[in-house]
PAVOGU-717793 format. One record per residue: residue number from 1; x, y, z of N, C-alpha, C in turn. Coordinates in nm, 4 decimals. Example, Ala and Ser with C-alpha at 12.3 -4.5 7.8 and 13.67 -1.06 7.14 Angstrom:
residues 2
NODE num n_u n_v n_w ca_u ca_v ca_w c_u c_v c_w
NODE 1 1.3190 -0.5690 0.7800 1.2300 -0.4500 0.7800 1.3200 -0.3300 0.7800;
NODE 2 1.2850 -0.2250 0.7080 1.3670 -0.1060 0.7140 1.2900 0.0030 0.7870;
This chain:
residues 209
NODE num n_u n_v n_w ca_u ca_v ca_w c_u c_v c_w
NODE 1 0.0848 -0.1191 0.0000 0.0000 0.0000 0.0000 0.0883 0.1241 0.0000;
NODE 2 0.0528 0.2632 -0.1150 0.1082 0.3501 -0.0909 0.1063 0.4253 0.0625;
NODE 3 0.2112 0.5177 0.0829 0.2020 0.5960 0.1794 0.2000 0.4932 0.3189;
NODE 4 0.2029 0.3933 0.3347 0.2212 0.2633 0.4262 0.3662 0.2316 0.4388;
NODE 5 0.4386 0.2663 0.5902 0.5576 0.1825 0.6013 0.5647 0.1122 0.7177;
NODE 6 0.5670 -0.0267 0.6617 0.6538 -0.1580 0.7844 0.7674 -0.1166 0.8559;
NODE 7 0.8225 -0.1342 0.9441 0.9318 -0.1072 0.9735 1.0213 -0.2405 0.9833;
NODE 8 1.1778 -0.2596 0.9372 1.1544 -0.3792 0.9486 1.3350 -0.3671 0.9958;
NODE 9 1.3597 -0.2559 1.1052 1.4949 -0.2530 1.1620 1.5232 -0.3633 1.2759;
NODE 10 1.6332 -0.4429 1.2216 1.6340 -0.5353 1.3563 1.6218 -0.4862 1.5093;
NODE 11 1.6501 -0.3728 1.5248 1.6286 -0.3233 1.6482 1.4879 -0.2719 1.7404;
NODE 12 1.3864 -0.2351 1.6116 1.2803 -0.2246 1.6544 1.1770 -0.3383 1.6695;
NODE 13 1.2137 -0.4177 1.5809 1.1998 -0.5902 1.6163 1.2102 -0.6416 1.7111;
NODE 14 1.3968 -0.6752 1.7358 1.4086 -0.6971 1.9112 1.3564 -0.6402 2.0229;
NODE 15 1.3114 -0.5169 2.0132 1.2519 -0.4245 2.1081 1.1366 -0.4683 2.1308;
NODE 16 1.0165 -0.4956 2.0301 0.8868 -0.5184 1.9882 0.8963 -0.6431 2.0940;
NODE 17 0.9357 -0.7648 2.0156 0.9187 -0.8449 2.1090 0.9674 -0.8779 2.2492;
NODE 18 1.0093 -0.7678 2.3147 1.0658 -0.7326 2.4054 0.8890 -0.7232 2.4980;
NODE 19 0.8522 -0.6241 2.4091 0.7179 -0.5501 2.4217 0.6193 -0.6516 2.4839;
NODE 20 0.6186 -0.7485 2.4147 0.5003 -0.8671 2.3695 0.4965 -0.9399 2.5180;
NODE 21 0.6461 -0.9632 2.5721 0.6533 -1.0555 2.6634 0.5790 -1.0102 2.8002;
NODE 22 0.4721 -1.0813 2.8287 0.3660 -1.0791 2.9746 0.4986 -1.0599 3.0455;
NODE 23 0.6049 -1.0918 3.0775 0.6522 -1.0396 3.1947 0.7646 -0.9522 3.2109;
NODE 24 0.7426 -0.8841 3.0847 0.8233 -0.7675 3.1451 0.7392 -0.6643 3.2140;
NODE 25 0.7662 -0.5792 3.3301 0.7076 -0.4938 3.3577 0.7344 -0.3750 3.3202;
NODE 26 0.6117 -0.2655 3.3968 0.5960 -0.1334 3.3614 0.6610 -0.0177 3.3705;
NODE 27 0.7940 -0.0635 3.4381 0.9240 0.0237 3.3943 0.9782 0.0188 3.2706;
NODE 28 0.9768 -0.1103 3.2679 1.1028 -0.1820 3.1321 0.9954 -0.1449 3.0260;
NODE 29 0.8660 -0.1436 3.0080 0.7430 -0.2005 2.9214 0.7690 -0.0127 2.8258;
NODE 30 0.7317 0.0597 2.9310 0.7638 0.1857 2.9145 0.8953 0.2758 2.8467;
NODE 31 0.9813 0.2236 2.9113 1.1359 0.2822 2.8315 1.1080 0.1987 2.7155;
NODE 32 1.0616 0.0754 2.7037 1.0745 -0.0384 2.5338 0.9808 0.0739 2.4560;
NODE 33 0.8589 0.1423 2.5142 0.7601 0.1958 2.3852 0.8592 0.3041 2.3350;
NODE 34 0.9102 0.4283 2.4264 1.0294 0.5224 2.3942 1.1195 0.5270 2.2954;
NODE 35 1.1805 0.4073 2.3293 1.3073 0.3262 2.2557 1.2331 0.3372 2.1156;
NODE 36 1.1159 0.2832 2.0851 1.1021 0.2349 1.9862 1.0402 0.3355 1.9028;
NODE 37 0.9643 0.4525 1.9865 0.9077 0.5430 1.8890 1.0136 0.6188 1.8375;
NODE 38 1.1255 0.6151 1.9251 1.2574 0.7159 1.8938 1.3205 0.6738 1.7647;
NODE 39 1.3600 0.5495 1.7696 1.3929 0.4427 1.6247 1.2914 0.4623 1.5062;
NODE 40 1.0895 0.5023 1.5114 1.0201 0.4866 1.4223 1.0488 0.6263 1.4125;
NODE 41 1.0380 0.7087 1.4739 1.0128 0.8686 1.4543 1.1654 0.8735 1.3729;
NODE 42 1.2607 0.8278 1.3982 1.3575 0.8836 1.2863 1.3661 0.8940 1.1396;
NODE 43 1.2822 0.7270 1.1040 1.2358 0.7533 1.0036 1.1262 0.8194 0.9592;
NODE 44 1.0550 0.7969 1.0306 0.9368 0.8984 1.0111 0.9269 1.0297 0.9555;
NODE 45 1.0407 1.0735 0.9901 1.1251 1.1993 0.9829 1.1839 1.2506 0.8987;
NODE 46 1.2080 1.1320 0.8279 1.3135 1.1334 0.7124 1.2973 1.2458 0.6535;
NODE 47 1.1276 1.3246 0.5742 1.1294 1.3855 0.5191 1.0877 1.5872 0.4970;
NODE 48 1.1568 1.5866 0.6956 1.1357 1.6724 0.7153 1.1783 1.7877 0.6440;
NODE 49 1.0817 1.9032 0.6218 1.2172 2.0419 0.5410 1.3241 2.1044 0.5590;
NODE 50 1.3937 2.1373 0.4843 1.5122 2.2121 0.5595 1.5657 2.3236 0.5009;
NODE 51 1.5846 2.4332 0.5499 1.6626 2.5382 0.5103 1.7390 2.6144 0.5127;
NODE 52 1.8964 2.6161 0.4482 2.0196 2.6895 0.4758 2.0351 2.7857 0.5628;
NODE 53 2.0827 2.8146 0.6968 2.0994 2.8832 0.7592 2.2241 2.9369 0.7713;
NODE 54 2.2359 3.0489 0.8369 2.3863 3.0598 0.8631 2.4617 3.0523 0.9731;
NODE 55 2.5673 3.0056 1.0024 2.5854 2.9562 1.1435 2.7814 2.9901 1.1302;
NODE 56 2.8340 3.0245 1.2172 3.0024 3.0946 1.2154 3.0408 2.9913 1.3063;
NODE 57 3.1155 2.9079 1.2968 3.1796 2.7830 1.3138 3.3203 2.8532 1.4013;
NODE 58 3.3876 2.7980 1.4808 3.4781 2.8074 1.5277 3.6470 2.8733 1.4340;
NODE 59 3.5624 2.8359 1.2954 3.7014 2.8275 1.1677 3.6183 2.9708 1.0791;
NODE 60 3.5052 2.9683 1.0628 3.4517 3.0238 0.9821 3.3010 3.0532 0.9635;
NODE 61 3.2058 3.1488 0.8944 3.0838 3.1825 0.8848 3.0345 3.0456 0.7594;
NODE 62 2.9498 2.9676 0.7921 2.8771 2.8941 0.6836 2.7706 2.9080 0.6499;
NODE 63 2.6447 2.8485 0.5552 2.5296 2.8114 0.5369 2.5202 2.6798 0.5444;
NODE 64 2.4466 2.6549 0.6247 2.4373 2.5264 0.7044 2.3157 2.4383 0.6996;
NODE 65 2.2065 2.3322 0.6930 2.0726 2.3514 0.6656 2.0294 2.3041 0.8329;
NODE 66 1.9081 2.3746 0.8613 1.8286 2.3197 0.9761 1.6821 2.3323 0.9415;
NODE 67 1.6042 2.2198 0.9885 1.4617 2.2122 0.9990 1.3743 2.3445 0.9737;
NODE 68 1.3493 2.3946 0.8581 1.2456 2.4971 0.8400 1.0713 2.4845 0.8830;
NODE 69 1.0373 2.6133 0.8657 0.8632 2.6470 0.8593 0.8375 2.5880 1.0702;
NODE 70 0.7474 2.5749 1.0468 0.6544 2.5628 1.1939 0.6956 2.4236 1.2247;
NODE 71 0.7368 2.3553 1.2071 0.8129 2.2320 1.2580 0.6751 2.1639 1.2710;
NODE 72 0.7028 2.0624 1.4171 0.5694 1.9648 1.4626 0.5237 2.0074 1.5034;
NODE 73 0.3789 1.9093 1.5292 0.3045 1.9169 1.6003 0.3065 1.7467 1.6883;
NODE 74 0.3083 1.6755 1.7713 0.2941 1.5463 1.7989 0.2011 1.5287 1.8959;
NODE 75 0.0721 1.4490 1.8106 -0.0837 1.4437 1.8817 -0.0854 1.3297 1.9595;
NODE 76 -0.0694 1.2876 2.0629 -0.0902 1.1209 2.1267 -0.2216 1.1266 2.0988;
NODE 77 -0.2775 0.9608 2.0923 -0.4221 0.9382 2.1118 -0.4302 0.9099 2.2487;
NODE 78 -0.5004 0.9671 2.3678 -0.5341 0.9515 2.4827 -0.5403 0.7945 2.5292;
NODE 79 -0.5033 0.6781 2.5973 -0.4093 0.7526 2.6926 -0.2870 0.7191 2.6214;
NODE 80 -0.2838 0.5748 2.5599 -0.1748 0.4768 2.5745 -0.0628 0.5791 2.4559;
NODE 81 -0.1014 0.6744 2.3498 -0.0266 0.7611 2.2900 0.0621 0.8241 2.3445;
NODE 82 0.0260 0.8543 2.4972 0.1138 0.9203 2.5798 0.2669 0.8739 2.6017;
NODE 83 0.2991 0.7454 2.5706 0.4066 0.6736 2.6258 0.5127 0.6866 2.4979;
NODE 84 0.3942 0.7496 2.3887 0.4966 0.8174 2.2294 0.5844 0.9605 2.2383;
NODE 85 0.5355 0.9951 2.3246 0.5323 1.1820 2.3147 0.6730 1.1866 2.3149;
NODE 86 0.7225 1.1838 2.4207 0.8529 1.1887 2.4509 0.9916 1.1139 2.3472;
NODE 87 0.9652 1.0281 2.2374 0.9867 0.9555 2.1640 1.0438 1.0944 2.0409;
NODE 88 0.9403 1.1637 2.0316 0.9342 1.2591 1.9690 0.9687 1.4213 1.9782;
NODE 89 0.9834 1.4306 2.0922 1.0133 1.5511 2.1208 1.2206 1.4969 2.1544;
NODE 90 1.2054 1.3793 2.1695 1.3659 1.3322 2.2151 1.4144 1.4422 2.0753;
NODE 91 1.3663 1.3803 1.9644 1.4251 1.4021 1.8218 1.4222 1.5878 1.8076;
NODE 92 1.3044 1.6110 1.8599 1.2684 1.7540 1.7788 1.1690 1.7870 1.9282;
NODE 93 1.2699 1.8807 1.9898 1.2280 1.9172 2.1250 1.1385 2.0850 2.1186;
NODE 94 1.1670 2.1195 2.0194 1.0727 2.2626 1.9963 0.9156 2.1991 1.9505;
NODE 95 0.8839 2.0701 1.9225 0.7370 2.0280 1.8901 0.6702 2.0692 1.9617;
NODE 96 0.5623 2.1064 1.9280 0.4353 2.1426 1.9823 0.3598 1.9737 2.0338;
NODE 97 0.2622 1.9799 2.1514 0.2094 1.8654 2.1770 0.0731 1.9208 2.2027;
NODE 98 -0.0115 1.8189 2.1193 -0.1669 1.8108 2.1003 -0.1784 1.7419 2.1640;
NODE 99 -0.3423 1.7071 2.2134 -0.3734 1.6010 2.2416 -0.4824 1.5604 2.1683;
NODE 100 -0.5127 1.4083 2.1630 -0.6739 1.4184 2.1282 -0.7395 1.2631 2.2373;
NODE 101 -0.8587 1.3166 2.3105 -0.8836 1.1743 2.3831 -1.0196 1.0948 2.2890;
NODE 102 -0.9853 0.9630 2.3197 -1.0960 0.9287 2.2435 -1.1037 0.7673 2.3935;
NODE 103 -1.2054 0.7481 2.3604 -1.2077 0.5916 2.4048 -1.3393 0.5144 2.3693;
NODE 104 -1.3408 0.3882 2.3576 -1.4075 0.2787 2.2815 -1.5327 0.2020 2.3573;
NODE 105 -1.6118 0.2179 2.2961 -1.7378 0.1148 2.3489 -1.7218 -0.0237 2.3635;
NODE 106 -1.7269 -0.0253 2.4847 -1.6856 -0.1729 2.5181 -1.7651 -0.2872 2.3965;
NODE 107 -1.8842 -0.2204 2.3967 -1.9348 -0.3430 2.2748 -1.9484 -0.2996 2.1509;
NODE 108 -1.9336 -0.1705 2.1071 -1.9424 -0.1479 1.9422 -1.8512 -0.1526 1.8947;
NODE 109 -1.7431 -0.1059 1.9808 -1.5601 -0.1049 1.9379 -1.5627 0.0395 1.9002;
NODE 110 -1.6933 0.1604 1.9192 -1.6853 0.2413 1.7954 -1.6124 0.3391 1.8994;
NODE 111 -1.5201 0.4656 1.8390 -1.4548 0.5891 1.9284 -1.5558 0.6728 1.9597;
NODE 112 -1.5470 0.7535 2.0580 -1.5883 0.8508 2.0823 -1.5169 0.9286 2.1642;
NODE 113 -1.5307 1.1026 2.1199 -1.4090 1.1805 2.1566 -1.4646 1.2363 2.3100;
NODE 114 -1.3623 1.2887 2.4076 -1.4396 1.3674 2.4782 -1.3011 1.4506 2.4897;
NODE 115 -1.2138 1.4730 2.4290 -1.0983 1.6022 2.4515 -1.0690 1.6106 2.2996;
NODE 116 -0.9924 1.7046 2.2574 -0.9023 1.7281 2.1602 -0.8869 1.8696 2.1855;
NODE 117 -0.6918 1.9145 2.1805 -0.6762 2.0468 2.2176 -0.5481 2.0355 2.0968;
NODE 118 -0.5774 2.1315 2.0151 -0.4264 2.1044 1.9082 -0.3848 2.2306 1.8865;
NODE 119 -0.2423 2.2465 1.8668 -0.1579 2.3637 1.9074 -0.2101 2.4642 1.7710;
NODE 120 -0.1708 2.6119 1.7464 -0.2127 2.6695 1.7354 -0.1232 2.6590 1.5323;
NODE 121 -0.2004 2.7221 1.4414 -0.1566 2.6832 1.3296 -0.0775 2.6065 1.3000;
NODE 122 -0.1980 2.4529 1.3185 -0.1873 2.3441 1.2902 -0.1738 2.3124 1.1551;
NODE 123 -0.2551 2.4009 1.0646 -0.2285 2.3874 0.9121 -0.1141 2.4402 0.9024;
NODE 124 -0.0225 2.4926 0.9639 0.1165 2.5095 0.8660 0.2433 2.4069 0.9148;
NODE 125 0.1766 2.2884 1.0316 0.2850 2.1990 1.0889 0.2490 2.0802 0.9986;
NODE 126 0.3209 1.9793 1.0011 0.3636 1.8747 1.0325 0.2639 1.7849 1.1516;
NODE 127 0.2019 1.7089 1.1242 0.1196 1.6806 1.2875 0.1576 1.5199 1.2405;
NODE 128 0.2258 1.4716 1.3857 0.2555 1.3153 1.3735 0.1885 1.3135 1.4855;
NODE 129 0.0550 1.1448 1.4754 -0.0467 1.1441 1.5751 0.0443 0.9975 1.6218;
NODE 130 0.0408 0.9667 1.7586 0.0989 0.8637 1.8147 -0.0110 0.7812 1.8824;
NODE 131 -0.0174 0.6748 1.8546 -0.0920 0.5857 1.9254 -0.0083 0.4284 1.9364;
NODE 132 0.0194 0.3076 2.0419 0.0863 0.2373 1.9972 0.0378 0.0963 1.9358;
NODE 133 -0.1031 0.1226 1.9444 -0.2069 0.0011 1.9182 -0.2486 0.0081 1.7808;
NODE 134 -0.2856 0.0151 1.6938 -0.4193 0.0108 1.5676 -0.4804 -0.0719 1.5461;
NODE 135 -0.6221 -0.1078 1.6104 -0.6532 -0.2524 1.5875 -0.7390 -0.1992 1.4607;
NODE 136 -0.8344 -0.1572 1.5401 -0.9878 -0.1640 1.4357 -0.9823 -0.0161 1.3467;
NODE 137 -0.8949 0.0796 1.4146 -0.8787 0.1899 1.2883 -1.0004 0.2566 1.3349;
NODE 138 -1.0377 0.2569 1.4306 -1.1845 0.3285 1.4648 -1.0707 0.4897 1.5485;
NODE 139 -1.0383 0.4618 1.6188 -0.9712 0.5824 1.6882 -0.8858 0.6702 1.6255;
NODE 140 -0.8114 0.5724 1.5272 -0.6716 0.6580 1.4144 -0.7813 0.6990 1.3946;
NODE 141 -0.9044 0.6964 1.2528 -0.9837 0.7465 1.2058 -0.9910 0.8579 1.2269;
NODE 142 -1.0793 0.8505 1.3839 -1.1808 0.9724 1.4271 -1.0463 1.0751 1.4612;
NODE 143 -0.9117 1.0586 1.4922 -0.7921 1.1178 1.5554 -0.7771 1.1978 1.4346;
NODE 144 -0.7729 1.1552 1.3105 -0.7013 1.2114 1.2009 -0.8346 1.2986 1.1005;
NODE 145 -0.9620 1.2341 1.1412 -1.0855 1.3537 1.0950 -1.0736 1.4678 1.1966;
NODE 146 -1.0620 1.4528 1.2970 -1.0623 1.5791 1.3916 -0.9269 1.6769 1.3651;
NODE 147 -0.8417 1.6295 1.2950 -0.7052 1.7127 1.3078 -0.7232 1.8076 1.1765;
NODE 148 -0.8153 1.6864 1.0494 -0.8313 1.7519 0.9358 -0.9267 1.8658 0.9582;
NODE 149 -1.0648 1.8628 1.0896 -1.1404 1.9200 1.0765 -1.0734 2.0569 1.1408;
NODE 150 -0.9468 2.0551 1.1902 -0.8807 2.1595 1.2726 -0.8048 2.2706 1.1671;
NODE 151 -0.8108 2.1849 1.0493 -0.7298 2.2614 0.9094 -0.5461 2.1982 0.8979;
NODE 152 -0.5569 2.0702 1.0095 -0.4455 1.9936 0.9190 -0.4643 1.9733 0.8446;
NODE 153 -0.2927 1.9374 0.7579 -0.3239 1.8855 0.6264 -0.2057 1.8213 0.5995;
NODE 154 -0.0484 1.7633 0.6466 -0.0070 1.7240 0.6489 0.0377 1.6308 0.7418;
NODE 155 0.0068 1.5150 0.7787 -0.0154 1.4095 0.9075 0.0507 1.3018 0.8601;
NODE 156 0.1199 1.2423 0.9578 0.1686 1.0910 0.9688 0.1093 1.0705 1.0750;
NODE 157 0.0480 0.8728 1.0939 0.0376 0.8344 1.2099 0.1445 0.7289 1.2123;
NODE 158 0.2391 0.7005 1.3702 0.3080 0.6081 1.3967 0.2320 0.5397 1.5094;
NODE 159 0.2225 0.4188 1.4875 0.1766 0.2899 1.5621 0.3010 0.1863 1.5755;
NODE 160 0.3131 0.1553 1.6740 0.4335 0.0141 1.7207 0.3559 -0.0957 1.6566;
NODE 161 0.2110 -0.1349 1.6818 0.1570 -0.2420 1.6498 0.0230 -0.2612 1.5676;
NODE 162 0.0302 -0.2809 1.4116 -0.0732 -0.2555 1.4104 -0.1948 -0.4338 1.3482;
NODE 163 -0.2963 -0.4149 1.3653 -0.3466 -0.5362 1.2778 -0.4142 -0.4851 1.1527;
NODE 164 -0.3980 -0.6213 1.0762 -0.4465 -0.5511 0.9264 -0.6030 -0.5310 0.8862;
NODE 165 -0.6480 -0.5475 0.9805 -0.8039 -0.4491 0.9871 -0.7991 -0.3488 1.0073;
NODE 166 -0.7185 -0.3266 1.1063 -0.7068 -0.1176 1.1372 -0.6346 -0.0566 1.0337;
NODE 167 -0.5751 -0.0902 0.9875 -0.4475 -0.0496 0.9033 -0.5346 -0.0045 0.7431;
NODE 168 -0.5582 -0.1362 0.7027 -0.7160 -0.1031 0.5655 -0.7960 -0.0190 0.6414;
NODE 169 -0.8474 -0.0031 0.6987 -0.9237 0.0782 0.7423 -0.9105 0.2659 0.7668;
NODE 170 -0.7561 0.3029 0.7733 -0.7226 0.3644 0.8419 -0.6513 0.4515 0.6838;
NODE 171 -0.6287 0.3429 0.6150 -0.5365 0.3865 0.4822 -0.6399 0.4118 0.3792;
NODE 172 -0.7730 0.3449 0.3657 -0.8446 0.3568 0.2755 -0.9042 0.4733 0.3385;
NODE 173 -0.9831 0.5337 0.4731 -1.0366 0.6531 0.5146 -0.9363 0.7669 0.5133;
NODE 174 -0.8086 0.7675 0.4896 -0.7169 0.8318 0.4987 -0.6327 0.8164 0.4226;
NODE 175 -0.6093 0.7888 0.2622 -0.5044 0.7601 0.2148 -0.4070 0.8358 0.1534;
NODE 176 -0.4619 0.9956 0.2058 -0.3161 1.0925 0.1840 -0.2395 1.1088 0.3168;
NODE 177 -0.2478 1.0238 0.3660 -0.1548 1.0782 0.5309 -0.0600 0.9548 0.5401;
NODE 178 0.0495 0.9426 0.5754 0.1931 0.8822 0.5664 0.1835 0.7669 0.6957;
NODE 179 0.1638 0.6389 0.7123 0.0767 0.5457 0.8100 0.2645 0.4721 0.8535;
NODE 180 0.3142 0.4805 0.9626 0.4437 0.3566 1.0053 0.4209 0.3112 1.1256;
NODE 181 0.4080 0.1744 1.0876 0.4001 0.0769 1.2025 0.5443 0.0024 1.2172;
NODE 182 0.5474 -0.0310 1.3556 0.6730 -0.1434 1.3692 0.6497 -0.2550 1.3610;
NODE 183 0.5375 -0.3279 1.3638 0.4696 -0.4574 1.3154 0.3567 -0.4846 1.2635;
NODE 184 0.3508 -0.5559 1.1959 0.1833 -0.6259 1.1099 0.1484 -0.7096 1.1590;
NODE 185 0.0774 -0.7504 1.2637 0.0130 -0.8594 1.3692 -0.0714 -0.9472 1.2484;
NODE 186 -0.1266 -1.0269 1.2863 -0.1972 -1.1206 1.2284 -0.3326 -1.0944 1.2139;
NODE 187 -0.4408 -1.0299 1.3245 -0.5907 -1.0269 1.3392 -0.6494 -0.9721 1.4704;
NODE 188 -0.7199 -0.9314 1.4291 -0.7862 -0.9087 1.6067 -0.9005 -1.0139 1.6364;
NODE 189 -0.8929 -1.0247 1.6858 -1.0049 -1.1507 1.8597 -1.1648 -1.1047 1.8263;
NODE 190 -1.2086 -1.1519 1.9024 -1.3680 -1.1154 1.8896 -1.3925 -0.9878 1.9673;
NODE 191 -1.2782 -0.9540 2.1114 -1.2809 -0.8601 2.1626 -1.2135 -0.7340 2.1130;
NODE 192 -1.1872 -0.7318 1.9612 -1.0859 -0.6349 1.8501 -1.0007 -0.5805 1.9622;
NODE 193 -0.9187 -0.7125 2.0213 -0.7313 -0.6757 2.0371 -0.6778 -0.7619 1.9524;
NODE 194 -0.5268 -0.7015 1.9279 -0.4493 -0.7568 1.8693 -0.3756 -0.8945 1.8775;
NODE 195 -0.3916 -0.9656 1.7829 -0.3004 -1.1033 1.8392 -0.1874 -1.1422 1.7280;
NODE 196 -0.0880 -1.1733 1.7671 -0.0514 -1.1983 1.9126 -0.0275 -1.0813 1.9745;
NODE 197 -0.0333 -0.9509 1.9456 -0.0467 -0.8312 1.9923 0.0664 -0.8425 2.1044;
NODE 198 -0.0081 -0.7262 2.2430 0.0681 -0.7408 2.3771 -0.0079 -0.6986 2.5061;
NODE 199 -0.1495 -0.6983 2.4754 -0.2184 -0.6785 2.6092 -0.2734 -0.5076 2.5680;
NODE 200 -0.3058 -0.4788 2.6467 -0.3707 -0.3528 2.6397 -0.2408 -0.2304 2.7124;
NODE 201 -0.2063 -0.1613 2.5772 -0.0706 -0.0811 2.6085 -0.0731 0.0343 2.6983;
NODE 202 -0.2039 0.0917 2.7120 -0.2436 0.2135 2.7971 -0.1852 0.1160 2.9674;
NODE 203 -0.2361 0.0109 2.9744 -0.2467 -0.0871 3.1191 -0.1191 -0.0993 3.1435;
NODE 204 -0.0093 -0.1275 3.0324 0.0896 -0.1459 3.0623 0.2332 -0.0731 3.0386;
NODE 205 0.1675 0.0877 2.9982 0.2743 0.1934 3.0130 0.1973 0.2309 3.1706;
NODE 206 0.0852 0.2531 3.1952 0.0574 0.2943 3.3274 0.0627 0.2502 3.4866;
NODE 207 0.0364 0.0669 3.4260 0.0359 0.0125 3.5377 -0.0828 -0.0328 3.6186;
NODE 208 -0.1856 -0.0153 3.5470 -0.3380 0.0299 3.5691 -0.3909 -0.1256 3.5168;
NODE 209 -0.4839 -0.1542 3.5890 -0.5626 -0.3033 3.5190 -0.7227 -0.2633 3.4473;
């Protein structure tokens, strides 16, 4: 699929299934999501702008290039997005941070919002939305209509894990926005989690059952 990237660095691999394992805990569980958005966000990144500056070097005055225009914006999806943020600002610490909350009907699976606060000319950033789950593509969705309805217009979402229901789902309702996951799971359950997934990631960056 266009505009779709796998990630397929041995390191975010080893990390991943680092992720997966029931017994690591919510210290280790936490620095692993970090680690790994830091590794996806680089590429992610790849195609940020840049423009010649001038900068006087110890030897001499140069033109040099650094990151032009309004830089980021980096939206977590409420909560488990949260454990991305920092992933991202590691790279590019002048980002702006949105939020948007959404959470799921226990039996429709469907989103519904009750926050979204996004930084201020959003149409002239960059907005990378972080979430580390994508099952059903119901939350990316509603995350990335609300950003458009804000007057974004240039968006990546990064997901650590996604399944290929959310993913079609997420690329066909959205298929001008730039989608990188660190894995392609197999399916979601009757309860739309991921399998072999890793449990519910909000529970286990927080600690919370």
């Amino acid at each position: 699929m266009d505009q779709v990237y796998i990630m397929d660095h041995p390191l975010i691999q080893h990390k991943i299934s680092m992720l997966r394992d029931e017994k690591t805990g919510t210290n280790e569980f936490r620095k692993l999501v970090e680690e790994i958005g830091i590794l996806m966000g680089y590429e992610a990144l790849r195609d940020l702008p840049l423009e010649d500056v001038e900068v006087t070097t110890p030897l001499e005055t140069c033109m040099t290039p650094m990151v032009s225009g309004k830089k980021l914006a980096v939206i977590p999806v409420l909560r488990a997005g949260l454990g991305m943020v920092n992933s991202i600002l590691t790279l590019v610490p002048s980002a702006k941070v949105g939020h948007v909350g959404l959470y799921r009907d226990p039996e429709t699976h469907e989103p519904h919002e009750y926050y979204c606060k996004l930084p201020e000319s959003i149409d002239e950033r960059i907005a990378v939305v972080v979430d580390p789950m994508l099952a059903t593509g119901g939350s990316a969705v509603a995350a990335v209509d609300f950003i458009k309805q804000k007057g974004g217009k240039n968006i990546k979402f990064m997901c650590i894990i996604a399944a290929p229901e959310g993913l079609k789902k997420l690329h066909e309702t959205h298929p001008d926005i730039q989608i990188y996951c660190g894995h392609l799971d197999r399916c979601l359950n009757a309860n739309a989690y991921i399998c072999p997934g890793l449990g519910d990631a909000g529970d286990r960056i927080f600690g919370t059952k």
